[in-house]
C-alpha positions as CSV (number, residue, x, y, z in Angstrom):
1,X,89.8,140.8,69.7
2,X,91.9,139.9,67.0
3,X,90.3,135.7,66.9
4,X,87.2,134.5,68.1
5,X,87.7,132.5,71.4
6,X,84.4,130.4,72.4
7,X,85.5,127.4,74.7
8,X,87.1,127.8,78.5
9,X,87.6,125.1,80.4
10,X,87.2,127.2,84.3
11,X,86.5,124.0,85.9
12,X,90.0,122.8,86.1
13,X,91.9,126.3,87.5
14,X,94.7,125.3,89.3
15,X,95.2,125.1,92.7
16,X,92.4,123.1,94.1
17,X,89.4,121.4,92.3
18,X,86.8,123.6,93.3
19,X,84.8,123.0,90.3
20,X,85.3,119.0,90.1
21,X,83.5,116.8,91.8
22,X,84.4,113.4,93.6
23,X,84.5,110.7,90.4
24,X,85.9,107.4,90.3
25,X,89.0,107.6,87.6
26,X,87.7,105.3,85.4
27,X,84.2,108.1,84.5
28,X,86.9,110.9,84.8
29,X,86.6,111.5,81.4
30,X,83.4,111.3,80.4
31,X,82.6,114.0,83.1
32,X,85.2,116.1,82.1
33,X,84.1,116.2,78.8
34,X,80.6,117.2,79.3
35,X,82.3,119.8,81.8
36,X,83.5,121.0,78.6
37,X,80.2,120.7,76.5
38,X,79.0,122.8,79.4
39,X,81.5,125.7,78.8
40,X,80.4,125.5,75.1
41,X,76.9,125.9,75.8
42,X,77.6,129.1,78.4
43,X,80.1,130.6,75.5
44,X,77.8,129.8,72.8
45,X,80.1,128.0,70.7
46,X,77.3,125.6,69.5
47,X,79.1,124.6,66.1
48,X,81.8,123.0,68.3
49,X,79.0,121.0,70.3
50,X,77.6,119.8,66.9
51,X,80.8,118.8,65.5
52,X,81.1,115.9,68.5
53,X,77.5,114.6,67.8
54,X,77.2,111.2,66.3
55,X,75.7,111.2,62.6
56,X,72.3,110.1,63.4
57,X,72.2,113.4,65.9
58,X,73.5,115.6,63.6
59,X,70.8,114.4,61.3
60,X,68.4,114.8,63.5
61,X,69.2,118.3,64.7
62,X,70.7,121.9,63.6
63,X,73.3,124.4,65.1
64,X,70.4,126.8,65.3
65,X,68.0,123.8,66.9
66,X,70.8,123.8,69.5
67,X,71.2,127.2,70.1
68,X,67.6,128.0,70.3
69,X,67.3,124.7,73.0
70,X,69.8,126.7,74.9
71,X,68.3,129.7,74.9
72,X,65.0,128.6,75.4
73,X,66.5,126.9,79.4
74,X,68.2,130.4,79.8
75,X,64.9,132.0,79.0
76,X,63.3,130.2,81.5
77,X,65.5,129.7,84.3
78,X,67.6,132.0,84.1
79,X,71.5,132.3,84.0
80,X,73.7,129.3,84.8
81,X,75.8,129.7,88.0
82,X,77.2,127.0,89.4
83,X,77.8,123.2,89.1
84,X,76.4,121.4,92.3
85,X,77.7,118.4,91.5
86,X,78.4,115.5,88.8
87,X,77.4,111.6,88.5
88,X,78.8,109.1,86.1
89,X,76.2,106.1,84.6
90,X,78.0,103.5,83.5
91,X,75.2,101.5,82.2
92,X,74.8,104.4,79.6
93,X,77.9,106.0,79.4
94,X,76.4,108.9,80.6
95,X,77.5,112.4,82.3
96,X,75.4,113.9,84.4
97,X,75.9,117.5,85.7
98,X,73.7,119.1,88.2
99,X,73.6,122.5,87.7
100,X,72.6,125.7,89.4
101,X,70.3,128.4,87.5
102,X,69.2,131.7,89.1
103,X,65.8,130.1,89.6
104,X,65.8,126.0,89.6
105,X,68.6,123.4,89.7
106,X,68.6,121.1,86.0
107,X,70.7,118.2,85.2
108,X,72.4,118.4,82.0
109,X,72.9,115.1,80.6
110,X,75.4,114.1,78.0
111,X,75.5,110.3,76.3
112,X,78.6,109.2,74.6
113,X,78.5,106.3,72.6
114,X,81.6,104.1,71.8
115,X,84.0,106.1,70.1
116,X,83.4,109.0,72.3
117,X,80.8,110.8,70.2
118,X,77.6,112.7,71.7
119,X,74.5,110.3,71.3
120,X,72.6,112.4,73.7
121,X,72.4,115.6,75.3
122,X,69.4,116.6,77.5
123,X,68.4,118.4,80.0
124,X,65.9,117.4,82.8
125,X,64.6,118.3,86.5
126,X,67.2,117.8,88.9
127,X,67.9,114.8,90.8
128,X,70.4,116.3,93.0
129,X,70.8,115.6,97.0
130,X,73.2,117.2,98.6
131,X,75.7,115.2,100.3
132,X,75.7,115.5,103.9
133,X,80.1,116.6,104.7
134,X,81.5,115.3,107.5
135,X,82.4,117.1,110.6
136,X,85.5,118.6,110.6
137,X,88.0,117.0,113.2
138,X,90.8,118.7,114.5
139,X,94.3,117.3,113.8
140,X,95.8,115.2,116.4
141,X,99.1,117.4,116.3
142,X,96.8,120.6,116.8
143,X,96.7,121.7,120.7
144,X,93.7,124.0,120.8
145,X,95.0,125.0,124.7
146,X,98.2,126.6,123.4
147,X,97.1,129.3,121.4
148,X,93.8,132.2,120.7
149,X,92.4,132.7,117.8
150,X,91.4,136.7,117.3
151,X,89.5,138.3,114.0
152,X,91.1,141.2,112.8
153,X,90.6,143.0,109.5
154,X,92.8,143.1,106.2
155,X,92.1,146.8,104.5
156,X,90.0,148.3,107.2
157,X,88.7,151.5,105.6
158,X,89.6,149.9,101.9
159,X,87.1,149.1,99.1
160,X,87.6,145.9,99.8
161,X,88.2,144.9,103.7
162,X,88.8,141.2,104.5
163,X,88.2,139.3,108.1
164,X,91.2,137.5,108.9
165,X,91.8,134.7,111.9
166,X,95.2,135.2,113.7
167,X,95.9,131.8,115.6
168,X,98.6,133.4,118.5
169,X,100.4,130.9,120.6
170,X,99.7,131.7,124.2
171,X,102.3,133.4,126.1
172,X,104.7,136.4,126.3
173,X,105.5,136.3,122.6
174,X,107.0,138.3,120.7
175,X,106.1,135.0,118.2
176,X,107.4,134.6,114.4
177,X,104.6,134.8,112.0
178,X,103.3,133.3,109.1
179,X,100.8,135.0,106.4
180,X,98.9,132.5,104.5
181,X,98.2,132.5,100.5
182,X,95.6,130.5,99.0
183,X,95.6,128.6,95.7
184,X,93.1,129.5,92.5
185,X,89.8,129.8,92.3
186,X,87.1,131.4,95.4
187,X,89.0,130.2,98.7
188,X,87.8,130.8,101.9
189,X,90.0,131.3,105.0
190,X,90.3,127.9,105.6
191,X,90.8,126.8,101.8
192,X,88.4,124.0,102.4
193,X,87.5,121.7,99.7
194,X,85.0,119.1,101.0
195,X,85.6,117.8,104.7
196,X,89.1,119.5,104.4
197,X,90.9,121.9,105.6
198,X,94.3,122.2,105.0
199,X,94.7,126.3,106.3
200,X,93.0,125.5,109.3
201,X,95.4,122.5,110.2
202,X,98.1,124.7,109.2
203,X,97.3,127.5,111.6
204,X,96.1,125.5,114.4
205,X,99.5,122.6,113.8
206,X,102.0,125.7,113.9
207,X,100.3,127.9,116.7
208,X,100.8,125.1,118.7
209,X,104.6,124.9,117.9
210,X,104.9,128.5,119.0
211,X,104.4,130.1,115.2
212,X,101.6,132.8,114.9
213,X,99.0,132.2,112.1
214,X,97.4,134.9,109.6
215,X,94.7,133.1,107.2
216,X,91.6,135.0,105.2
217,X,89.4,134.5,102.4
218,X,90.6,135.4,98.6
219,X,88.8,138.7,97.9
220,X,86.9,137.4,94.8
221,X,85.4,135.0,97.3
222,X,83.8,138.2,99.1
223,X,83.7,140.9,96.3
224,X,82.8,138.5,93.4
225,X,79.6,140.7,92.6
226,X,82.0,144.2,93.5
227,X,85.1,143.3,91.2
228,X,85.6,144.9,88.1
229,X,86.8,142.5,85.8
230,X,87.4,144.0,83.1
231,X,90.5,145.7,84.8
232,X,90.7,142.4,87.4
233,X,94.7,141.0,87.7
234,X,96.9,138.7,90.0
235,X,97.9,141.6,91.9
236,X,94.1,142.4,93.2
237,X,93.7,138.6,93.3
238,X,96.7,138.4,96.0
239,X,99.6,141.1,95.8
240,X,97.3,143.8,97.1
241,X,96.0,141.7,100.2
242,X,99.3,140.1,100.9
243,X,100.8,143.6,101.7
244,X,97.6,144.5,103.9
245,X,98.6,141.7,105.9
246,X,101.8,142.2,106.3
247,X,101.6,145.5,107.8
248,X,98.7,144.7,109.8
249,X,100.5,141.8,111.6
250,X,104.0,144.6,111.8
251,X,101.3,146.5,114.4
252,X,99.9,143.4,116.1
253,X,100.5,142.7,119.3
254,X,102.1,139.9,120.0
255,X,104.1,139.3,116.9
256,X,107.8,139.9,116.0
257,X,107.5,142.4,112.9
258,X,110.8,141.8,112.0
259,X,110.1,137.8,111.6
260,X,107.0,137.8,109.4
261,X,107.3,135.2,107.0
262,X,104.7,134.4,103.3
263,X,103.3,130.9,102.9
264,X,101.6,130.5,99.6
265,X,100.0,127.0,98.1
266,X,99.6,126.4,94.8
267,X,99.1,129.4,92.4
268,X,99.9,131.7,95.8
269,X,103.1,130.2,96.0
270,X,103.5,131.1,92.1
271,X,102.6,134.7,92.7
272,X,105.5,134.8,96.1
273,X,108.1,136.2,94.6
274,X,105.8,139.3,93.0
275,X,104.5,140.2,96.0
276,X,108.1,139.6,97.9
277,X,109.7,142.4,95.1
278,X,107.2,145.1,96.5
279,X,107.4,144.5,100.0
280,X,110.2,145.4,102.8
281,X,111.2,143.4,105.1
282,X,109.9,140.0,104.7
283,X,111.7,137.6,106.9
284,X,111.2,134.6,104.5
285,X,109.3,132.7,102.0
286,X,107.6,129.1,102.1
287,X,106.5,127.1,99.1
288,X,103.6,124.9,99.7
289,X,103.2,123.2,96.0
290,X,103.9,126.2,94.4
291,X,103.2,126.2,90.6
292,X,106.5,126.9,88.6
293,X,104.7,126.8,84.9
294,X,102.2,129.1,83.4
295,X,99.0,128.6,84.3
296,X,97.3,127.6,80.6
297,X,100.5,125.0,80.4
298,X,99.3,123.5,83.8
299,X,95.8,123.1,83.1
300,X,96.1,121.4,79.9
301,X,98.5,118.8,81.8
302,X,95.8,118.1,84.5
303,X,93.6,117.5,82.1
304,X,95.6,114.8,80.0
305,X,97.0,113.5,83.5
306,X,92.7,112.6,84.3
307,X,92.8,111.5,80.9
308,X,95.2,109.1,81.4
309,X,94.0,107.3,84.5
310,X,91.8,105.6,82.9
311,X,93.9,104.6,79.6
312,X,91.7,106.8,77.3
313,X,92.7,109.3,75.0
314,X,90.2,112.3,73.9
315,X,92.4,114.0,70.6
316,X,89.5,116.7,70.2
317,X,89.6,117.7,73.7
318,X,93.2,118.2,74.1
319,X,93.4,119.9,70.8
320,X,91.2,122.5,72.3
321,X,92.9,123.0,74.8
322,X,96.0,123.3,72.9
323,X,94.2,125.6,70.9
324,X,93.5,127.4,73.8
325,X,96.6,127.6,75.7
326,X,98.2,129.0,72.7
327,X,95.8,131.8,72.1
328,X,96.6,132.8,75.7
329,X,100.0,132.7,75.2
330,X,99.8,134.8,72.0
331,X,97.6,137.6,73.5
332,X,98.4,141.3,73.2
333,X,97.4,144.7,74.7
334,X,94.6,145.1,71.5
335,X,93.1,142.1,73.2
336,X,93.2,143.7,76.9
337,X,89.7,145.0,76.7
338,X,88.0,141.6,75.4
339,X,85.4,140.0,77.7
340,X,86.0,136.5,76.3
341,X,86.9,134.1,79.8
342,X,90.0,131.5,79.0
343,X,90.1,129.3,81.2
344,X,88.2,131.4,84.2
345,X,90.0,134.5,83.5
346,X,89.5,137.4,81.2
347,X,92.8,138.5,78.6
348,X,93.7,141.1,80.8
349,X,94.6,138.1,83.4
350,X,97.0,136.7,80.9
351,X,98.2,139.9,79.8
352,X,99.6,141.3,83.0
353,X,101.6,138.0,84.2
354,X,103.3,138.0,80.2
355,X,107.0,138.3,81.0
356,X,106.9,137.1,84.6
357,X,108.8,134.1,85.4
358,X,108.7,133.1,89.3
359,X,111.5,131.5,89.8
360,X,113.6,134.3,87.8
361,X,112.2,136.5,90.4
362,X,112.9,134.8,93.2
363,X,116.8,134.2,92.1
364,X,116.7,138.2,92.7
365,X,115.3,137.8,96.2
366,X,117.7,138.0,98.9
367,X,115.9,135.9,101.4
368,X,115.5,132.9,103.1
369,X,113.0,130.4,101.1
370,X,111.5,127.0,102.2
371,X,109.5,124.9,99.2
372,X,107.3,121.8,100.3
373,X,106.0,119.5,97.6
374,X,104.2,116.4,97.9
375,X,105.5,113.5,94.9
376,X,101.9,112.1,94.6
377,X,100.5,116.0,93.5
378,X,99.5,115.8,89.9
379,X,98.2,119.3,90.0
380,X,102.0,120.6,90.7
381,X,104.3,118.3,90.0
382,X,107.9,117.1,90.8
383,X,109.0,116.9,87.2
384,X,107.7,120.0,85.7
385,X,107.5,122.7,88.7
386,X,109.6,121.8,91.8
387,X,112.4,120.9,89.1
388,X,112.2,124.2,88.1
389,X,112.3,125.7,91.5
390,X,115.2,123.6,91.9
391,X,117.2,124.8,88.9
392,X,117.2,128.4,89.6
393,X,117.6,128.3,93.4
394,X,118.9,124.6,94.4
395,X,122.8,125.9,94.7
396,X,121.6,128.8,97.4
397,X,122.5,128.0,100.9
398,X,119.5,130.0,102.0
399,X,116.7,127.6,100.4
400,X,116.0,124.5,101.5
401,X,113.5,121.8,99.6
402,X,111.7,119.0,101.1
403,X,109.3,116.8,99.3
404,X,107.1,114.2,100.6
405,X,106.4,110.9,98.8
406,X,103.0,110.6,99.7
407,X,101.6,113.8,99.7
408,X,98.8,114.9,96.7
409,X,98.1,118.5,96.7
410,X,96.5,119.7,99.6
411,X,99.7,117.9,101.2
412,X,97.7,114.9,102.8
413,X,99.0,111.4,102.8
414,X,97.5,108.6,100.8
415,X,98.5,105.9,97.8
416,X,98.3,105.1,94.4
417,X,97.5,107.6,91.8
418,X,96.3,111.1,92.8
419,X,92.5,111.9,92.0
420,X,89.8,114.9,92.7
421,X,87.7,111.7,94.3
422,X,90.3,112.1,97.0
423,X,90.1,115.7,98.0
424,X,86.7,114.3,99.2
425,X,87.9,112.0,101.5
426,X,88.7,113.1,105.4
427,X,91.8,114.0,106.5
428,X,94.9,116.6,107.3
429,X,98.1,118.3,106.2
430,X,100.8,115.9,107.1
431,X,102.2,116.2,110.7
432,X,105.9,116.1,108.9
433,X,104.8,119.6,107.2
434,X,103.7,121.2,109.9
435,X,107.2,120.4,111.9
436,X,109.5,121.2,108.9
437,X,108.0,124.6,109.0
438,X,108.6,125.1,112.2
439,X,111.8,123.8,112.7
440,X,112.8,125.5,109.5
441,X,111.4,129.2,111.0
442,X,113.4,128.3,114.0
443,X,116.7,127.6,112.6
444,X,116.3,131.5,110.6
């Protein structure tokens, strides 16, 4: 590659905070940041880590020392996989990550002192308890007598087949169907994060209304050990699946072919009008959230949004990620072989969406388009991606925008600022989202 690249940041993709635990805004921060330390450690960019110790640590230890401390854990436990989960000590000012390693869980614990620098960074057996989640409740709009649910299969006879849930309404049908698109990062077919489960009220909320329901796991969620990554790109993330569904639900019985309709959230609604340009005869598109920015340009605002909540200001952090974003954005096709991960994603990501522009796409789409987007979402926002959206398409007769003041992300209602701490807290896609749709499929 034509620069060396050491830091990514893969804990803060996009669409839904997989990788980011429930935190109280005020330790947001401090968590993040040893997040970050983390993705140092696993990309070996130890001269970074030592340049945010305090003095006394630096005197105290080498770049080598650190390296060799790493390698030593590595050696012995084997490669990291996961993070289970974080804590914040406030008494101490102290990160605590609980991580996953091929044999044993450790916790990696980072100090910070009082101008942000590292005072301490250890790591020691595990503490960790899984939380027990709650039991998923139904949504009060959801009717579970007016509709089956039947398994079929995406790519049956493919490389890379994918079981799917189709919610039906019960009755003679032919019904209008939806095909739905998760965000980033390993979604299942429910895209649950925590006790939620926006997909599932989704499907369940529109069979009732008389709308049939496609909804399956992302492939990397399935494949993530069969995917070749060095060739890996949006289109086998979503474009390829997306089209499988679509002509499996033109030969399923029970649903109109010719009223087939794409719901993506977040980065799925981002990739829409892609897979809309290679498909035929799409009877509309809906726009749950969808992201309007580049991906890189997103992150780095989530990250000084969290910043921000707590009135706190980490110069270092969002210069890497500056540093970052602009090394993405300045990528070639010399750098389409590199195995260096930004932000999650090898070059080759980055390198295959250069040049697209969603809603310039979608401005070419001759079809009916519906975009939802909740003003509390800090993750997509008003300002920088529904007024996008709105720009390029808001003088079309044929697309209609709603937003919904107290939506966050996973469009559920709530107050004050948004936070991850509230993806962890029970509850369902607003009843108002589930009857726009509808109506809104009806009127077409």
């Amino acid at each position: 590659m034509k620069r060396l690249i050491v830091v990514t940041l893969a804990l803060l993709l996009l669409a839904l905070p997989f990788g980011v635990f429930a935190q109280d805004a005020t330790e947001e921060p401090v968590v993040t940041q040893a997040q970050v330390v983390l993705d140092q450690l696993n990309n070996g960019d130890f001269a970074g880590i030592y340049e945010q110790f305090t003095a006394q640590v630096q005197a105290a230890l080498t770049v080598e020392q650190l390296q060799q401390g790493w390698d030593s854990v590595v050696q012995q436990v084997g490669a990291f996989q996961s993070v289970a989960a974080t804590e914040y000590l406030a008494d101490t000012n102290t990160a605590v990550l609980h991580l996953q390693f091929e044999l044993i869980m450790l916790d990696l614990r980072v100090t910070y002192d009082a101008e942000g620098k590292i005072s301490g960074l250890q790591f020691t057996p595990s503490t960790y308890q899984a939380a027990e989640v709650p039991t998923f409740e139904p949504p009060p709009y959801a009717d579970e007598s007016a509709f089956t649910e039947t398994e079929l299969t995406i790519n049956q006879g493919g490389d890379f087949p994918l079981s799917a849930t189709l919610s039906l309404p019960n009755g003679a049908g032919p019904f209008p169907a939806i095909i739905l698109l998760s965000g980033s990062g390993t979604n299942d077919e429910d895209e649950t994060v925590g006790p939620n489960k926006p997909f599932l009220d989704l499907a369940w909320g529109l069979a009732t209304q008389g709308v049939a329901v496609l909804r399956f796991p992302k492939r990397p969620t399935i494949y993530a050990n069969e995917l070749d990554l060095a060739s890996f790109t949006i289109d086998q993330e979503y474009t390829e699946d997306a089209l499988a569904a679509l002509e499996l639900l033109r030969n399923t019985q029970g649903v109109d072919p010719e009223r087939i309709y794409i719901a993506g959230h977040s980065l799925g609604g981002y990739i829409l009008p892609r897979i809309a340009a290679q498909a035929s005869d799409i009877a509309g598109l809906i726009y749950l959230a969808p992201l309007a920015r580049s991906l890189q340009d997103a992150i780095r605002d989530q990250y000084a949004y969290l910043l921000s909540l707590s009135g706190a200001s980490d110069v270092v952090t969002l210069s890497i990620l500056d540093n970052l974003a602009n090394v993405i954005n300045t990528l070639t096709e010399e750098d389409a072989d590199d195995p260096t991960m930004l932000f999650g994603s090898r070059p080759i990501y980055y390198i295959d969406l250069q040049g697209y522009d969603p809603v310039a796409t979608a401005v070419e789409l001759e079809m009916p388009m519906l975009f939802i987007q909740g003003e509390r979402d800090y993750q997509v926002t008003v300002e920088d991606d529904l007024a996008l959206w709105q720009a390029g398409l808001g003088a079309r007769e044929d697309v209609s925008f709603e937003a919904f003041p107290t939506l966050n992300h996973l469009l559920m209602p709530g107050t004050g600022a948004s936070t991850p701490a509230e993806y962890q807290t029970p509850g369902h896609v607003d009843g108002g989202v589930i009857t726009t749709i509808a109506e809104w499929i009806e009127g077409q």
